[in-house]
N, CA, C and O of each residue as an XYZ file, in Angstrom:
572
protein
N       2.953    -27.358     45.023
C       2.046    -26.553     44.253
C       2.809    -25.644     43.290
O       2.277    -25.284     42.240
N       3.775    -25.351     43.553
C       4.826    -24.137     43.011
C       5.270    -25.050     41.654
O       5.085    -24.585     40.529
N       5.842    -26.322     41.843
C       5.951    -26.695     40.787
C       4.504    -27.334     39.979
O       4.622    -27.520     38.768
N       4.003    -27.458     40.222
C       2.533    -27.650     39.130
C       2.252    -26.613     38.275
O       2.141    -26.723     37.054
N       2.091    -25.193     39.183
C       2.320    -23.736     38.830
C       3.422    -23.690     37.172
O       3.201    -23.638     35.962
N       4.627    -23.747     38.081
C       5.874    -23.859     36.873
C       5.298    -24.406     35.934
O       4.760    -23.685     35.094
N       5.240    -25.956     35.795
C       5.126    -26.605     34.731
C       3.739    -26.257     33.524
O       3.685    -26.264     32.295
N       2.987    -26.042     34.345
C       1.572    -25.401     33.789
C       1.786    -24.007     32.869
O       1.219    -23.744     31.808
N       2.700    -23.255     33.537
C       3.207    -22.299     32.636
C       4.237    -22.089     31.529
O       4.441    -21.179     30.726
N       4.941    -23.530     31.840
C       6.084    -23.750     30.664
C       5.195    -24.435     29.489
O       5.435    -24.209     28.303
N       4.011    -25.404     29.973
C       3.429    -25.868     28.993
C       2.387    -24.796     28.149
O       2.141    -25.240     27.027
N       1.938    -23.911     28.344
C       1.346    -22.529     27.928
C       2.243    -22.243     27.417
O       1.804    -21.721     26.392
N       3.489    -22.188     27.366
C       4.528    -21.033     27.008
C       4.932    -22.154     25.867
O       5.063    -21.586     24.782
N       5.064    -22.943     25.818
C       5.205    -23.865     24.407
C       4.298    -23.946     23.857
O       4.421    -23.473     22.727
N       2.758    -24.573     24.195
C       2.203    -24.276     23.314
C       1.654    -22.431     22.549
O       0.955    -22.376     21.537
N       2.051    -21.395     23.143
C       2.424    -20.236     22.453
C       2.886    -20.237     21.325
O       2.547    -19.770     20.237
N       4.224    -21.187     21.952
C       5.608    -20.824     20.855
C       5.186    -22.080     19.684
O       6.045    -22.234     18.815
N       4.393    -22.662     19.617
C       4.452    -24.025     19.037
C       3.362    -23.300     17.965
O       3.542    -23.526     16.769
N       2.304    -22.487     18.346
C       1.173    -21.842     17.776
C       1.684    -20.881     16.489
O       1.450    -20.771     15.286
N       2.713    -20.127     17.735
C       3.142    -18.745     16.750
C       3.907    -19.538     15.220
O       3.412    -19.331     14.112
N       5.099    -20.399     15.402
C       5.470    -20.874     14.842
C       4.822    -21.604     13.413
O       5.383    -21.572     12.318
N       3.772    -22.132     13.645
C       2.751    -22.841     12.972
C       2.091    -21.649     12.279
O       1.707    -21.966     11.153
N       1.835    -20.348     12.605
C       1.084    -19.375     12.013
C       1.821    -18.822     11.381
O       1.315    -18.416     10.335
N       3.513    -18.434     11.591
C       3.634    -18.063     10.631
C       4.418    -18.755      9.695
O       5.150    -18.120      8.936
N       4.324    -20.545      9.637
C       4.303    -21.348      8.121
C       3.160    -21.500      7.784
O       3.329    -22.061      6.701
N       1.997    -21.404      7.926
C       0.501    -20.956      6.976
C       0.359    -19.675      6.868
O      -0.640    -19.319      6.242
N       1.161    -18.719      7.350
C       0.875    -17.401      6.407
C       0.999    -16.981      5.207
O       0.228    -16.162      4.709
N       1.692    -17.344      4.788
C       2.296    -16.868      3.959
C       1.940    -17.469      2.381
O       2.116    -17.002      1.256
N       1.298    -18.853      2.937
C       0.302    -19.171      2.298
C      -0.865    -19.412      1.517
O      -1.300    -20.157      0.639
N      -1.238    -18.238      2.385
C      -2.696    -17.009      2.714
C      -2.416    -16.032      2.026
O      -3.434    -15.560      1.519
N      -1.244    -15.344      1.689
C      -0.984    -14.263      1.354
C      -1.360    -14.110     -0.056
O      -1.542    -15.059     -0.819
N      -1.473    -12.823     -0.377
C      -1.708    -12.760     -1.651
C      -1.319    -10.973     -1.729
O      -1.312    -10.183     -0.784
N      -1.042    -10.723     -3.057
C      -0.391     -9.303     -3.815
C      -1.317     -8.489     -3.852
O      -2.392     -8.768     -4.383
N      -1.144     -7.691     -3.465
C      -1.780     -6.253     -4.115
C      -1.426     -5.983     -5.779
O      -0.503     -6.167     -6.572
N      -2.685     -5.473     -5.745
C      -2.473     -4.843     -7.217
C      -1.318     -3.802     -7.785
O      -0.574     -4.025     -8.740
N      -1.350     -2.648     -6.989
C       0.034     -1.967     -7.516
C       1.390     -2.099     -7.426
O       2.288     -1.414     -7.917
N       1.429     -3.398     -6.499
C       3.228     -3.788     -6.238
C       3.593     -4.820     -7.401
O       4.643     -5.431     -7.600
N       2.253     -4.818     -8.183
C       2.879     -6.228     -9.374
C       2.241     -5.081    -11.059
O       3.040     -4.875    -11.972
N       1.050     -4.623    -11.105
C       0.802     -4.090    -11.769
C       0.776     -2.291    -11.679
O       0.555     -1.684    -10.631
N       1.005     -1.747    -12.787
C       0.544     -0.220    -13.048
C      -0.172      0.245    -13.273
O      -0.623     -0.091    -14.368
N      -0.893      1.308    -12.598
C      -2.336      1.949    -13.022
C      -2.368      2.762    -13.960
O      -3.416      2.989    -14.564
N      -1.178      3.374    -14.266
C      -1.004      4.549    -15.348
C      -0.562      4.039    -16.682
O       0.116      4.621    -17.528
N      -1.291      2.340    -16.715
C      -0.587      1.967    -18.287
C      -1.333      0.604    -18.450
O      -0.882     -0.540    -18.384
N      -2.907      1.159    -18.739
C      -3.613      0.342    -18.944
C      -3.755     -0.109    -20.728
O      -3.592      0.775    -21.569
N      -4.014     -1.297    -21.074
C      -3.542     -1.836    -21.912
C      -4.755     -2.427    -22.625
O      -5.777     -2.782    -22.037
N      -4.538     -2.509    -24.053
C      -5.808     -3.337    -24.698
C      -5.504     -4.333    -25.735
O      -5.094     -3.847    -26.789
N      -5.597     -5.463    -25.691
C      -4.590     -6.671    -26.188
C      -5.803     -6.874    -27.139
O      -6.842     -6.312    -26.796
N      -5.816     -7.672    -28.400
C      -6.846     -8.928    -28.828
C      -5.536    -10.082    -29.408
O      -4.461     -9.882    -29.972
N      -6.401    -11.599    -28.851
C      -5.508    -12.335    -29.396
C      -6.018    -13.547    -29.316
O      -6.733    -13.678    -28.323
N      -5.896    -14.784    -30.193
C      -6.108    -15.647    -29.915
C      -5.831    -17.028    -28.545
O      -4.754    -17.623    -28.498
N      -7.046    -17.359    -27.492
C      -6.724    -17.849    -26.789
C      -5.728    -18.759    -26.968
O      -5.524    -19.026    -28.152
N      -4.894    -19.441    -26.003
C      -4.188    -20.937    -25.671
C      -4.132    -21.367    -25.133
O      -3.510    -22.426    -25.222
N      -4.761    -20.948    -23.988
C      -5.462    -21.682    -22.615
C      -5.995    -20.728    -21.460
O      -5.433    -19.789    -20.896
N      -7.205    -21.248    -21.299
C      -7.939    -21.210    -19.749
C      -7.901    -21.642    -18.723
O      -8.322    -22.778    -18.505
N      -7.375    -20.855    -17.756
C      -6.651    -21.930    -16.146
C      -8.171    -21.186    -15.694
O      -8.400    -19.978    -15.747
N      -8.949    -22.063    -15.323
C     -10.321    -22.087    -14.025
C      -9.324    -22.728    -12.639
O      -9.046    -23.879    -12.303
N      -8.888    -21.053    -11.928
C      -8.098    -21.537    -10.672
C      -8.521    -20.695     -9.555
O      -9.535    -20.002     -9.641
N      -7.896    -20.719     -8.665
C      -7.862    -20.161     -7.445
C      -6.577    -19.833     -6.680
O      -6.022    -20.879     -6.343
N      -5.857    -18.643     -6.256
C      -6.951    -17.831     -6.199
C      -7.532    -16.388     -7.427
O      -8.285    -15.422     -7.299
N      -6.598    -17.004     -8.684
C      -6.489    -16.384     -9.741
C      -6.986    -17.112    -10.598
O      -6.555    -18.231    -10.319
N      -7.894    -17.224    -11.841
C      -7.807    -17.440    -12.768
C      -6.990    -17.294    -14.249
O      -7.378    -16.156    -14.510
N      -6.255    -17.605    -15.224
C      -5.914    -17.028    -16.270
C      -6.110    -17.617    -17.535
O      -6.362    -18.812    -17.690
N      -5.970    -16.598    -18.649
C      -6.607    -16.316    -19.799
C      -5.007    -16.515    -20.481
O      -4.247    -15.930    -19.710
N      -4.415    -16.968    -21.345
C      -3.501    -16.676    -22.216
C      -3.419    -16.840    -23.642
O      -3.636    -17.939    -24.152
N      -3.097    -15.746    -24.376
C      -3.429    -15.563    -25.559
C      -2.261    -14.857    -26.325
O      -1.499    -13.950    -25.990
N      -2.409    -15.708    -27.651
C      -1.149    -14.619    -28.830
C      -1.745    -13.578    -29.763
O      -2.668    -13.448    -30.567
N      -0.659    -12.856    -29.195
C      -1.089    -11.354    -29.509
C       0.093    -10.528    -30.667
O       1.154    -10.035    -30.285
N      -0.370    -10.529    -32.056
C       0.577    -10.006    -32.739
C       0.729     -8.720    -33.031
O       0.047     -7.878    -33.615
N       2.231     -8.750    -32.268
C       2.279     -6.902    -32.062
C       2.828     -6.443    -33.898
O       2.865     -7.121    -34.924
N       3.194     -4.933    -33.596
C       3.533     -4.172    -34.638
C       4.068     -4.987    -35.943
O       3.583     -5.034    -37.073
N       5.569     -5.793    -35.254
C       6.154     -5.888    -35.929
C       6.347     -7.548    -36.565
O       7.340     -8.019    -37.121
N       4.889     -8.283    -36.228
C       4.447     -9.831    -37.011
C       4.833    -10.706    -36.021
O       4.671    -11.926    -36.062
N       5.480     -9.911    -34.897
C       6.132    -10.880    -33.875
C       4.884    -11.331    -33.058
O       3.992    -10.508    -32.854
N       4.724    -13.300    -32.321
C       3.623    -13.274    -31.669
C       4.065    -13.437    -30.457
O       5.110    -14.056    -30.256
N       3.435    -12.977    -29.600
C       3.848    -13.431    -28.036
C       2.291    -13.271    -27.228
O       1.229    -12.657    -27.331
N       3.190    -14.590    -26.103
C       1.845    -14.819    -25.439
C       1.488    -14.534    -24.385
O       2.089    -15.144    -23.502
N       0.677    -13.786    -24.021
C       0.659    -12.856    -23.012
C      -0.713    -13.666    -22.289
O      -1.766    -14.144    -22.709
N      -0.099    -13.530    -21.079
C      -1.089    -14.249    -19.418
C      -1.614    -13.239    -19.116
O      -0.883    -12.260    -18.974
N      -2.969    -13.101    -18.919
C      -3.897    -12.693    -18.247
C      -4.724    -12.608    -17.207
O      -5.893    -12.897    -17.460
N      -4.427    -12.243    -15.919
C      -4.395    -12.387    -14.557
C      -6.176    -11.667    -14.560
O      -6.621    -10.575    -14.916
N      -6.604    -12.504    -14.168
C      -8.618    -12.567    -13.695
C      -8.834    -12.514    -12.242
O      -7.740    -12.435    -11.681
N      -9.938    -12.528    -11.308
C     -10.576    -12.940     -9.998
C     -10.322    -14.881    -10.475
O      -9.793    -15.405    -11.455
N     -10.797    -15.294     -9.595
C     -11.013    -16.376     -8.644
C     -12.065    -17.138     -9.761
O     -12.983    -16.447    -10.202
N     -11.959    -18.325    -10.146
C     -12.892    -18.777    -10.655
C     -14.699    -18.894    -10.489
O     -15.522    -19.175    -11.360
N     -14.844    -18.665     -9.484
C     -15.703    -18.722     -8.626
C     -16.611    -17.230     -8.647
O     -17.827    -17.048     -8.713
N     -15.767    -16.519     -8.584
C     -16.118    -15.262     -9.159
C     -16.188    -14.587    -10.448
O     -16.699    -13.485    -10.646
N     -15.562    -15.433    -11.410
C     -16.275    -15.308    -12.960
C     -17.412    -16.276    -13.099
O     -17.850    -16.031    -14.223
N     -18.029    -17.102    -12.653
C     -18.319    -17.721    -12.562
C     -19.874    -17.063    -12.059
O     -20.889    -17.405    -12.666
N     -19.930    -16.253    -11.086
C     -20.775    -15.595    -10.414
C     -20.668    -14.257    -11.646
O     -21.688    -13.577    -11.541
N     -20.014    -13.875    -12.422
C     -20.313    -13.077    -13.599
C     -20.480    -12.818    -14.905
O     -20.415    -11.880    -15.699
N     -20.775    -14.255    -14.848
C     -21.635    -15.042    -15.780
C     -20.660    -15.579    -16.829
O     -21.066    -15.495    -17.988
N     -19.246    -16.203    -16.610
C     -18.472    -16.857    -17.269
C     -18.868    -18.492    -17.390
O     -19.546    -19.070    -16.541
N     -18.436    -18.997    -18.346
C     -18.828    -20.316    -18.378
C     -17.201    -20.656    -18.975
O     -16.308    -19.900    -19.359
N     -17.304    -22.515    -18.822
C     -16.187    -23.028    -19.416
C     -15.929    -23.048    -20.494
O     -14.775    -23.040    -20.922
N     -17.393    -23.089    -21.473
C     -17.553    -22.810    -22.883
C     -17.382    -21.864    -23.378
O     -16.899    -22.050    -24.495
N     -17.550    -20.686    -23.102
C     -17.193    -19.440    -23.358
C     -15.687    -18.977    -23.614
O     -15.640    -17.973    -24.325
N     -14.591    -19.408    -23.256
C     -13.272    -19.203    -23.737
C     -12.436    -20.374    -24.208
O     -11.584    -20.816    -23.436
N     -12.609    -20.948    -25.475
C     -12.132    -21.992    -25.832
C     -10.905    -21.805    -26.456
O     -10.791    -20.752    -27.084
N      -9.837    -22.664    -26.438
C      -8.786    -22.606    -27.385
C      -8.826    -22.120    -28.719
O      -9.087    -22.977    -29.562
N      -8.643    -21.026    -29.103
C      -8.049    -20.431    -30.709
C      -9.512    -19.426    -30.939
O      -9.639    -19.008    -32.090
N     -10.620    -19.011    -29.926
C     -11.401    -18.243    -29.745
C     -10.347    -16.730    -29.778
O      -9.200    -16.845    -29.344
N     -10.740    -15.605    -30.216
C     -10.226    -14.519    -30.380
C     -11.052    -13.299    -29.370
O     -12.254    -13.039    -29.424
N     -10.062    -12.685    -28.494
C     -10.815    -12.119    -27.150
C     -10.052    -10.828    -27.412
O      -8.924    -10.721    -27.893
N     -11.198     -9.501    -26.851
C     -10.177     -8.452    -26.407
C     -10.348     -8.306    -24.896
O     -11.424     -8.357    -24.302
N      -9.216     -8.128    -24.389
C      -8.621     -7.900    -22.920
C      -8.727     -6.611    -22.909
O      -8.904     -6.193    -24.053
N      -8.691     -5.613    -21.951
C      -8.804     -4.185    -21.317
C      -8.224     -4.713    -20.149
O      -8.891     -5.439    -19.411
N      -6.761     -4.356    -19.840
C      -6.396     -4.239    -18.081
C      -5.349     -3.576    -17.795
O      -5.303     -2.458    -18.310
N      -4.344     -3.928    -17.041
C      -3.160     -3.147    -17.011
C      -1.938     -3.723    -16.734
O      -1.985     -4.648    -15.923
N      -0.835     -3.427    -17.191
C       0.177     -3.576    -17.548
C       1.002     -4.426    -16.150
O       0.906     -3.848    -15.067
N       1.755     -5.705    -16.184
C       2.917     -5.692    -15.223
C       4.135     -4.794    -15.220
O       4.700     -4.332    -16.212
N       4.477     -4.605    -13.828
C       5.391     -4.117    -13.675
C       6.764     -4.425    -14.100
O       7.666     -3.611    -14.295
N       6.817     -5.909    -14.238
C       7.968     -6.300    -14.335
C       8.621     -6.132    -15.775
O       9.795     -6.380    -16.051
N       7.677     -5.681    -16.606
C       8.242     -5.942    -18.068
C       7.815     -6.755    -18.587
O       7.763     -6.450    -19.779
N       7.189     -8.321    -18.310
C       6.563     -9.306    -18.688
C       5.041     -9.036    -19.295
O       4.214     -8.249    -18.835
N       4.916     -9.768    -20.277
C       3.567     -9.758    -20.598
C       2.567    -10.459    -20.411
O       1.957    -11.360    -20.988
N       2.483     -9.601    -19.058
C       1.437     -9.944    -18.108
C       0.337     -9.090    -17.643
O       0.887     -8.230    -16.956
N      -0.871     -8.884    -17.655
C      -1.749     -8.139    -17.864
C      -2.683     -8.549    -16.472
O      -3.045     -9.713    -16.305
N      -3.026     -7.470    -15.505
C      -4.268     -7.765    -15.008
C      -5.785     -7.245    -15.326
O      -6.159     -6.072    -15.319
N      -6.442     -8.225    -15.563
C      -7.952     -7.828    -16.030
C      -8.954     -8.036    -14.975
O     -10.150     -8.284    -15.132
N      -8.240     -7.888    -13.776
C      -9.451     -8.196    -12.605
C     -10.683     -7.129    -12.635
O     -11.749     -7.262    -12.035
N     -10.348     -6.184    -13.357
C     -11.420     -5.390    -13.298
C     -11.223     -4.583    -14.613
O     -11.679     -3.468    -14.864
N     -10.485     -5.339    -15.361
C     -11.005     -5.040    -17.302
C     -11.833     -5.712    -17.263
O     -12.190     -6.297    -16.241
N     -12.535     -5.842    -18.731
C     -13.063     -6.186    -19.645
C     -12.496     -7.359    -20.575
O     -11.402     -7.482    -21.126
N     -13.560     -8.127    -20.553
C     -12.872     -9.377    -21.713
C     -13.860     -9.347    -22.753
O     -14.991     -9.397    -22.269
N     -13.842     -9.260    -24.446
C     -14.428     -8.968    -24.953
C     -14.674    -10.406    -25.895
O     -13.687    -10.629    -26.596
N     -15.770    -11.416    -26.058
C     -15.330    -12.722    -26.078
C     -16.203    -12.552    -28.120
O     -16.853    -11.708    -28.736
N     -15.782    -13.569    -28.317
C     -15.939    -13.633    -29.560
C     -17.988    -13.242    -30.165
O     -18.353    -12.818    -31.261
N     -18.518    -13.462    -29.425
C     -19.958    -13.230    -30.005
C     -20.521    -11.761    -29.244
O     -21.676    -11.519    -28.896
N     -19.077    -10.712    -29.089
C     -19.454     -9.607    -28.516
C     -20.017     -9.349    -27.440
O     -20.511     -8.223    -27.396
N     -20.191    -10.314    -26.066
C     -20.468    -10.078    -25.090
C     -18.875     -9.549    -24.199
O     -17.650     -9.577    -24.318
N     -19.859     -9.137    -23.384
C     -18.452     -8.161    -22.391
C     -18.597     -8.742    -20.842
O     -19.511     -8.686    -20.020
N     -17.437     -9.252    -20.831
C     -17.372    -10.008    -19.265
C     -16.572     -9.318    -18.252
O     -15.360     -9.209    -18.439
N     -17.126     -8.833    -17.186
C     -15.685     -8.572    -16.056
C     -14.471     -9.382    -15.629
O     -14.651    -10.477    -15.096
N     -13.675     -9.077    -15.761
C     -12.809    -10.115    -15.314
C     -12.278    -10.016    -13.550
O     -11.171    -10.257    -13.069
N     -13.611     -9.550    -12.852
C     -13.288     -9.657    -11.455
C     -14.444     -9.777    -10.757
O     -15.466    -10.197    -11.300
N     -14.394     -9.401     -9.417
C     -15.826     -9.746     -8.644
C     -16.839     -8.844     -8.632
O     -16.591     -7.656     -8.836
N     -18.010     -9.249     -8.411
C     -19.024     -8.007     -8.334
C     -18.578     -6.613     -7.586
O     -17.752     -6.477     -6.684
N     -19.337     -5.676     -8.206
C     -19.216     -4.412     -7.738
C     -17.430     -3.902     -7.503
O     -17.073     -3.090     -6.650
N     -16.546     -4.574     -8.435
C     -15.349     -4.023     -8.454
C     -15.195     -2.912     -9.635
O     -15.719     -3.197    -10.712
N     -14.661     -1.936     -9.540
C     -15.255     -0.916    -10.569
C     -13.506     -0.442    -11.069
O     -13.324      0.028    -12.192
N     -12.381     -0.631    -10.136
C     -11.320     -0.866    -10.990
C     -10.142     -1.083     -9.953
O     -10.165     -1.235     -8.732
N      -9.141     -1.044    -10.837
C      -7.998     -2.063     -9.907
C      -8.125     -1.549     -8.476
O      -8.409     -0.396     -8.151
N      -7.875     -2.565     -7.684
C      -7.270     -2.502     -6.348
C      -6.228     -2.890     -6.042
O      -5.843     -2.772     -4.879
């Protein structure tokens, strides 16, 4: 009986270790950024520029567009959105941001120096003057 015992508990004790193991190679997976370890709240930003593509993704959507700064120079700056699914639910359509369409963005700045913008809870300002959130309902500003 003692050994049935044993073995019954070594097999529990692997499948533990077999579990834990497995959870944490799909974690990380799962994971996803906070807003202030990638973006800044104190350097919110207002771009207009012509689109160059619409990624309809998950668990981000993005917007990227050239934007000619001061000095005639263009650069193309990515625009970090909610979840397709959730513009989608705020009344975005596929038609609505087409290639070489001219948008203003409201969001905030990456940290890294890159021009990279989150608008999860700007404003996208689309060419026939409607104003879209660029995050999920009842988000009222970055998180």
């Amino acid at each position: 009986m003692n050994n049935a015992k044993a073995r019954c508990g070594r097999v529990v004790a692997a499948a533990a270790f077999i579990g834990s193991v497995l959870g944490a190679l799909v974690s990380p997976a799962g994971a996803h950024h906070s807003f202030s370890a990638e973006f800044d709240i104190n350097k919110p930003i207002k771009l207009m520029g012509a689109v160059t593509e619409m990624r309809w993704s998950n668990p981000h959507a993005w917007i990227y567009i050239d934007v000619k700064s001061a000095d005639g120079k263009v650069v193309n700056w990515a625009v970090e959105l909610s979840a397709a699914n959730q513009l989608y639910r705020r009344g975005w359509r596929r038609e609505d941001v087409v290639v070489g369409a001219v948008v203003t963005v409201e969001g905030w700045l990456a940290r890294n120096g890159t021009p990279t913008v989150n608008a999860n809870t700007g404003l996208i300002q689309l060419p026939d003057g409607r104003k879209l959130s660029g995050g999920a309902p009842g988000e009222t500003g970055p998180r």
